[in-house]
Structure formats: C-alpha cells, structure tokens
GUVEXSE-686745 format. One line per 8 residues: number of its first residue (from 0); for each residue x, y, z of C-alpha. Coordinates in steps of 0.25 Angstrom, whole numbers, plus 5000, padded with zeros to 4 digits. Each point is the difference from the previous one (the first is absolute). Last residue first. Example, Ala and Ser with C-alpha at 12.3 -4.5 7.8 and 13.67 -1.06 7.14 Angstrom:
BEGIN
1 = 5055,4996,5029 ~ 4994,4986,5002
END
This chain:
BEGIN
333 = 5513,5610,5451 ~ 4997,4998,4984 ~ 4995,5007,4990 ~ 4994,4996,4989 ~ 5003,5011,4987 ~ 5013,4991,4996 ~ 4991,4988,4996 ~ 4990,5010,4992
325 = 4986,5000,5005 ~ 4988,4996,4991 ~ 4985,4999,5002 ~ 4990,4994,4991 ~ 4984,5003,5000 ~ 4989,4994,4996 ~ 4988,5008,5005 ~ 4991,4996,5012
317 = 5000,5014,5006 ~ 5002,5009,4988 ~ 5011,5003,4989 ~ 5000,5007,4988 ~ 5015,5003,4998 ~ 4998,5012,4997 ~ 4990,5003,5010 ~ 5009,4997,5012
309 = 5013,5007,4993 ~ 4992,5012,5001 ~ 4997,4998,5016 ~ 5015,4998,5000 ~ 5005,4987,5007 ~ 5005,4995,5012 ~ 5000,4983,5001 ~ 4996,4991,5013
301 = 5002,4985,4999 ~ 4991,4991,5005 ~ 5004,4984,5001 ~ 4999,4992,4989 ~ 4998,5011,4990 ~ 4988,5006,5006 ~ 5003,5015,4995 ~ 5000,5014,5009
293 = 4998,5012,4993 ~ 5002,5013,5007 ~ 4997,5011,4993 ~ 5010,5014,4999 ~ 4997,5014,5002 ~ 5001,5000,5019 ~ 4990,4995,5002 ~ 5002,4984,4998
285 = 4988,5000,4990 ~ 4994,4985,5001 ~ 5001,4987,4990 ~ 4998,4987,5007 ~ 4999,4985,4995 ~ 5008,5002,4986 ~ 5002,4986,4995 ~ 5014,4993,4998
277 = 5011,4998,4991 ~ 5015,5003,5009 ~ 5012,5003,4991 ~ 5015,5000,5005 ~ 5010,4999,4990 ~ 4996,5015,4995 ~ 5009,4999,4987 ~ 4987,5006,4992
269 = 4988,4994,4992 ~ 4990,5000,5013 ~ 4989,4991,4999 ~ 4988,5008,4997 ~ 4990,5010,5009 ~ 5014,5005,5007 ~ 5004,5006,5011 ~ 5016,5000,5004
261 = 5004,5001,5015 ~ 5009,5012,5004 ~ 4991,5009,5007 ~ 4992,4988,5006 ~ 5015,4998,5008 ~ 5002,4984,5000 ~ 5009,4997,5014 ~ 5007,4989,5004
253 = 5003,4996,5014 ~ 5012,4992,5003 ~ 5003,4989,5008 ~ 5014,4994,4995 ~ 5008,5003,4990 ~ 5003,5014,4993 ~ 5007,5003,4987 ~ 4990,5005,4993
245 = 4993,5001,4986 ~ 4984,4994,5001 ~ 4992,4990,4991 ~ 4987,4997,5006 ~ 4992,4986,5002 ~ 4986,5004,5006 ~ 4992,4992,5009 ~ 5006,5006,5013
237 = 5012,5007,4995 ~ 5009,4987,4993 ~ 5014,5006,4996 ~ 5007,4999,4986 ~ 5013,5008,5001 ~ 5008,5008,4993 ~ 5012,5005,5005 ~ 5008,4993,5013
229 = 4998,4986,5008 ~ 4996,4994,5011 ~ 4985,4997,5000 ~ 4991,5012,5003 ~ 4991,4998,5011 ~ 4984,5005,4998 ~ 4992,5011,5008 ~ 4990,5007,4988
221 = 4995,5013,4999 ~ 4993,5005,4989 ~ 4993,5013,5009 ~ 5006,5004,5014 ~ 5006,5013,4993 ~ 5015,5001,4998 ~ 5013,5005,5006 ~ 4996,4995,5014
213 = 5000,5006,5011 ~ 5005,4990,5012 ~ 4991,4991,5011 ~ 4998,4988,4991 ~ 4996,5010,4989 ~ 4994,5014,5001 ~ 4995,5008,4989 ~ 4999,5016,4997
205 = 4991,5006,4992 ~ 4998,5017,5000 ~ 4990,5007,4995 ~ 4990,4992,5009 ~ 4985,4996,4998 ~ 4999,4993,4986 ~ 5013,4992,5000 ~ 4997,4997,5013
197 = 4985,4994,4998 ~ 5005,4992,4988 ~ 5011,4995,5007 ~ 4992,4994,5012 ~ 5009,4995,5012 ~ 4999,5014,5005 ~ 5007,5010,5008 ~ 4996,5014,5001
189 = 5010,5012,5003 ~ 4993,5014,4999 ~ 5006,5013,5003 ~ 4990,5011,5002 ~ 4999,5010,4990 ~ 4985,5004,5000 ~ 4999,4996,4986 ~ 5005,4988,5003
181 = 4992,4997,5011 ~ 4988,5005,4995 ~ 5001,4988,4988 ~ 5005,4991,5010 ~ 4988,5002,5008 ~ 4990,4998,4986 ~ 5010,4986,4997 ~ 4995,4994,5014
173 = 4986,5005,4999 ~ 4999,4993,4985 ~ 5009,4986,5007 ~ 4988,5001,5011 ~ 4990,5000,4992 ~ 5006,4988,4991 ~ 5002,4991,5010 ~ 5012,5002,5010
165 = 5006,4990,5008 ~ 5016,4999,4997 ~ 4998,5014,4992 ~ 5007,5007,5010 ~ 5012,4992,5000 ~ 5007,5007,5009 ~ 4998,5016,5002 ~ 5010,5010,5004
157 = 4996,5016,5001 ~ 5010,5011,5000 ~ 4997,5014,5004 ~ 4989,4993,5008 ~ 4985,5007,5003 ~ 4997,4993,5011 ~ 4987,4999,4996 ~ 5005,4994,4987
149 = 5006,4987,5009 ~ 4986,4999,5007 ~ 4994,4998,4986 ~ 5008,4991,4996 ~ 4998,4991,5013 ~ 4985,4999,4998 ~ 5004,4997,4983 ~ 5008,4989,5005
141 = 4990,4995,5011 ~ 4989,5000,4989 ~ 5008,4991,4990 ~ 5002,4990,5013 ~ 4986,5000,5004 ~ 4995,5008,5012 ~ 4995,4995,5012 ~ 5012,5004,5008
133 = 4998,5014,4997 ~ 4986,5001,5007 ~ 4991,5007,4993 ~ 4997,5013,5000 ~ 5007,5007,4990 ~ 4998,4988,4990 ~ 4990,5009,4991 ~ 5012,5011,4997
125 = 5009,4987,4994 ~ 5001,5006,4984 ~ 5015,5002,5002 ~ 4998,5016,5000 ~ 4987,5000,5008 ~ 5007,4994,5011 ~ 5011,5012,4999 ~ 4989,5009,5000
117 = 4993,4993,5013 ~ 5013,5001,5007 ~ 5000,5016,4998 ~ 4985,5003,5004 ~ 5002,4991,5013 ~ 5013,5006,5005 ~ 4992,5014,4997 ~ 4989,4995,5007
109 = 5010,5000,5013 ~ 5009,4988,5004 ~ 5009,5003,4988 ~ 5004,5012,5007 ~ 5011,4996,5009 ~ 5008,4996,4987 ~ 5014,4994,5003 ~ 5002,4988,4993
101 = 4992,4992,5012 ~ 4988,5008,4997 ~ 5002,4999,4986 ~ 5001,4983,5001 ~ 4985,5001,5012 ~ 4992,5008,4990 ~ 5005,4988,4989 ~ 4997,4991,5007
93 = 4986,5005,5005 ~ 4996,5003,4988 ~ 5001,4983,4998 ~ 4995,4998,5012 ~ 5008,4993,5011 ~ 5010,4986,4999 ~ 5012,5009,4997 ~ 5003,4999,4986
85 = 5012,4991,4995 ~ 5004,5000,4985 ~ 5003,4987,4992 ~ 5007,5006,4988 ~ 5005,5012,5009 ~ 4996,5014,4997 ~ 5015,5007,5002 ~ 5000,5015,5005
77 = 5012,5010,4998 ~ 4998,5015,5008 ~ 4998,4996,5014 ~ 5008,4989,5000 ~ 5011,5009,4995 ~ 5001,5006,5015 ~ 4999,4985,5007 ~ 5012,4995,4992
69 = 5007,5012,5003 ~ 4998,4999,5015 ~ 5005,4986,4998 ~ 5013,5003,4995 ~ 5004,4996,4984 ~ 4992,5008,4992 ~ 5011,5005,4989 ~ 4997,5012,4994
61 = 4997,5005,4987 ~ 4985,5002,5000 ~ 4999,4986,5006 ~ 5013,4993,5000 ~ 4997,4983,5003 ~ 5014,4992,5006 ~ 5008,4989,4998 ~ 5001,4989,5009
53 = 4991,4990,5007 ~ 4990,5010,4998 ~ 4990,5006,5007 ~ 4985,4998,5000 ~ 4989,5009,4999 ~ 5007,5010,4994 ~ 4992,5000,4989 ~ 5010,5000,4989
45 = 5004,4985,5009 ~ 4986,4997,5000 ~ 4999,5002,4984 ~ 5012,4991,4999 ~ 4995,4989,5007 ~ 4988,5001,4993 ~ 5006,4999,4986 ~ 5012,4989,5003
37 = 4997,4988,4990 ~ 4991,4991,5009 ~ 4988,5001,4990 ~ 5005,5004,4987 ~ 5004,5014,4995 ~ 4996,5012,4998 ~ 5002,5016,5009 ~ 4992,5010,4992
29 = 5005,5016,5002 ~ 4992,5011,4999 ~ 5009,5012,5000 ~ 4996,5013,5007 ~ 5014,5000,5008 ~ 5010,4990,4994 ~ 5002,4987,5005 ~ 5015,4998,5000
21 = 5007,4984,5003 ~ 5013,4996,5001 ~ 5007,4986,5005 ~ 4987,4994,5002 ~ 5001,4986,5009 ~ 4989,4993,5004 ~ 4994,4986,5006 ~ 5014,4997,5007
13 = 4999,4988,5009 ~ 5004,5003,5015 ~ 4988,5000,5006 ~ 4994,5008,4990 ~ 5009,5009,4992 ~ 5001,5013,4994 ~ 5010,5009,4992 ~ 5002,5014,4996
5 = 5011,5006,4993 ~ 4995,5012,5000 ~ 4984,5002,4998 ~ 4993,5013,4994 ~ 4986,5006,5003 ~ 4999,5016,4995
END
C-alpha cells in the first residue's frame, strides 16, 4: 500500500535518512523503533507526505506521488498524529468540527457534525474535554484530542508517533482498544515507538531504525565501541562488559546481542559459550507475540527471548540469579 524507493532525507545539507526500500502492506500494523534522533518521525512525515524528499520517492497504492496535486489527493486518505500535535487555540469539539470541515465535510456543522465527534471522543476516553479549550489540555490529552480527530477522518492509512510518549494507563487501554477496531476494520497502521515492549505487542510487523538507516536488528543489547586493528577473535569492552567477537572490522562499530541468540541459565553455563554474563533478573513481561522477555542486570541490561515453557523450567522470577550467554560468532557487528 505505502512503499518507499530509494528515498533519502536531509536537513540542511546533513543527511538524517536514507531507506533504499521500504513496503507497508495494507491492513498491517506496522511499529517503527529505535532511539531518539534515529530517523522515525522523519520517515513517517515523509509516508505522509507532508514533506518531500531530497530524493527518492513514496508510491501509495502503487504509484509514485511525486507532483503537488498528488501529494494533496493522498492527504486525504493517509493521516499522521504527530508526537507533539498542534490544535487550533478553540474548543476541543470545535477542533475537530473545524479538521472535517476543512477535509471536505459541510455537514459536520450540523448535529450530525456533533454526534460524530463526540463518538470519536468517547473512543479515546476524552468525551468530558468537548468543551474546553484545547490549549489547556495536558500533553497525554492533546494526543488522544488529535487521535480522535485522525479517526474522524476515517484514513485508509493512519501514522502515529510515539503515541505512548504521554500516556497513562487509561489512555495506553483506549489507545490498544483503537488499534484493535482498526485492525479489524483494515486499515493500515504504522506506529512508532521508542518502547519495545509496547511494539512488539501492537504491530505484526517490527522494523528498526539506526542513525537514519534500517537496521538488521532490534534497538536492544546494543553497544557503540571501536575495534582495534586486527582480524578473528577479539576481546572488546561494550559499556561494562568485555565480549569476545569474530570480525575483521576496525574502527567505530556497533555491536549487536540478538535476545534470540543469548543463553539463559539458572547455573553457570558448562558449555564453549566464551561470553557469560551472572546477574539478577529485574524485569520478566510477555512480548506478545508467544515468547517472554526477560531482561537481566548483568552490568548493564541485557534483554534475552525465551519460551513461556522454558521460563518455568528454569525457575526464574524477578530477583532470581540468572547467567546469560552469547557465543563470540553470534555478536554481531556493524
């Protein structure tokens, strides 16, 4: 539905993005993750077509929206909801009144404008803030105010950033109850989310940024270090860890610990593994999508995958022991 070719983005002449291909098929819920500064709103304005390119180009339904007037025309059918949305300094139902009326519908002036922005306000839990002024509202309410003007818009294709960024708990139940009628409803989704909990649970499709680029692995267990000169095997410092990698490279280099690929053990490990962290088990939460997520102060937090069943073998709970392992070719290194 969404795709990006060869696309590209800088800001005042310093690149900030470059996606050589990207597809975002239709009816999927798609998380964006990554650190602060590596590339996710940038790329979601660019799905948006709110800003163009330096080069490259965005295809919606197939084809390439390059000329103004087509920029405009899929507009109306992909929305973003910004981090840090803007309202218009008037009431909250007005807002969102004043966004249909300016997408086309005359009628949202009427009761029947009315009815249908007070159901989308019921949706996010914000009825009681119809009318007061938008620009009184807290930062969590200001996101759920400008979600509820996104779904009155009804989008094919709707674009949220860091959602969550101000959200409490009521509004992280309204949030995951829209998705829900989203998904069932079809509509493509792309979230992003500094969070890895929340998009593993949200989207059926992960994808992380890095310094402006996809990256091959997830934003957990990595570590920025420089490799001495040198080929094989190696013994690197990753914050307060030593590791053992394999690789020819020098330099700056990132290195990456997959959770799928670490070891989880109650007892030393009795095995060739040359790299094995002893710790404590601080956090253990269900990834959903089947598997836990345990993450382990061993030094620094790592972030191992595991089976629910291998969970209750092992006998492990926040506060247990634990050791975790990674062979030396297993690190990667980019």
């Amino acid at each position: 539905m969404l795709a990006a070719h060869d696309l590209t983005h800088s800001y005042r002449g310093r690149p900030v993005l470059r996606v050589p291909a990207l597809d975002i098929a239709g009816g999927s819920v798609t998380a964006l993750v990554g650190p602060n500064g590596s590339g996710k709103s940038t790329l979601l304005r660019l799905l948006a077509f709110l800003e163009r390119p330096t080069a490259g180009s965005v295809s919606l339904d197939g084809h390439r929206v390059t000329t103004g007037r087509a920029r405009r025309a899929a507009r109306r059918v992909v929305t973003l909801v910004e981090q840090h949305p803007l309202l218009f300094d008037l009431s909250v139902l007005e807002n969102l009144r004043y966004a249909m009326r300016l997408h086309g519908e005359r009628a949202m002036g009427g009761d029947e404008g009315r009815r249908r922005a007070m159901e989308a306000l019921e949706r996010l839990g914000v009825a009681d803030l119809a009318d007061r002024r938008a620009r009184q509202l807290s930062g969590g309410e200001t996101q759920r105010v400008a979600l509820a003007r996104a779904l009155l818009l009804q989008p094919r294709v709707l674009l949220l950033d860091e959602p969550l960024s101000a959200a409490d708990r009521v509004a992280r139940n309204a949030l995951a109850a829209v998705l829900d009628e989203l998904r069932a409803a079809g509509v493509t989704v792309c979230l992003s989310s500094h969070q890895l909990e929340d998009a593993y649970r949200w989207s059926t499709r992960l994808l992380a940024l890095a310094d402006g680029a996809l990256s091959p692995v997830t934003p957990e267990n990595l570590f920025r270090t420089v490799l001495p000169p040198g080929t094989g095997a190696r013994v690197v410092r990753a914050g307060p860890l030593e590791l053992m990698v394999v690789t020819d490279k020098t330099g700056p280099v990132t290195l990456a610990i997959s959770p799928d690929d670490l070891v989880v053990s109650a007892t030393p490990l009795r095995t060739s593994v040359r790299n094995q962290f002893q710790g404590r088990v601080v956090a253990i939460s269900d990834d959903g999508r089947g598997h836990v997520r345990l993450t382990a102060d061993v030094g620094t937090e790592l972030v191992a995958r595991i089976t629910p069943a291998a969970l209750a073998d092992l006998g492990l709970t926040v506060g247990s022991p634990v050791v975790l392992g990674i062979k030396a070719m297993a690190v990667r290194v980019f």
